[in-house]
Steps between C-alpha positions, in 0.01 A plus 500: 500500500172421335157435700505190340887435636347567829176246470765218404687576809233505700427161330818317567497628854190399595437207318157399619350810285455468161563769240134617501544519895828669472403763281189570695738560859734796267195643343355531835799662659530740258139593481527567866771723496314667185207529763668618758664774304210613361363564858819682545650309729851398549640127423818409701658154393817505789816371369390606163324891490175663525277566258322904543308764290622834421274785370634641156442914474325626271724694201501610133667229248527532152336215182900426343295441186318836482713751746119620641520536913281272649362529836559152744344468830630347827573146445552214745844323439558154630871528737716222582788574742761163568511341836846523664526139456487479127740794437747274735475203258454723171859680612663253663 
């Protein structure tokens, strides 16, 4: 599904929002759980999953178009882990 998939049915289901409105309501929910992430704080959404960060270690990669070791520091990694609920209706 497409942002814009999700603005249209946000559209139809609330049909006293326009598109302009509509768009505005996703890009504000996913701005706040961009926010919230960035503060490192944990999103949980229950029935569907929750939304976390995870630190990355730092290690030694290498360029796959030169072969020269390159040095990459820690990294923070987005983490999404499925509510119980969804993996019920995904395997059912």
């Amino acid at each position: 599904m497409l942002k814009s998939n999700l603005v249209e049915i946000v559209k139809e289901k609330f049909d006293y929002l326009d598109k302009k409105e509509s768009e505005k309501l996703v890009n504000l929910f996913f701005s706040e759980i961009i926010a919230s992430l960035s503060e490192g704080r944990r999103i949980e959404l229950r029935g569907f999953g929750s939304f976390s960060v995870k630190t990355r270690p730092p290690r030694v990669a290498r360029n796959p178009k030169t072969g020269v070791k390159v040095e990459v520091g820690t990294k923070l990694m987005p983490y999404f882990r499925a509510g119980k609920d969804l993996n019920k209706l995904i395997n059912s």
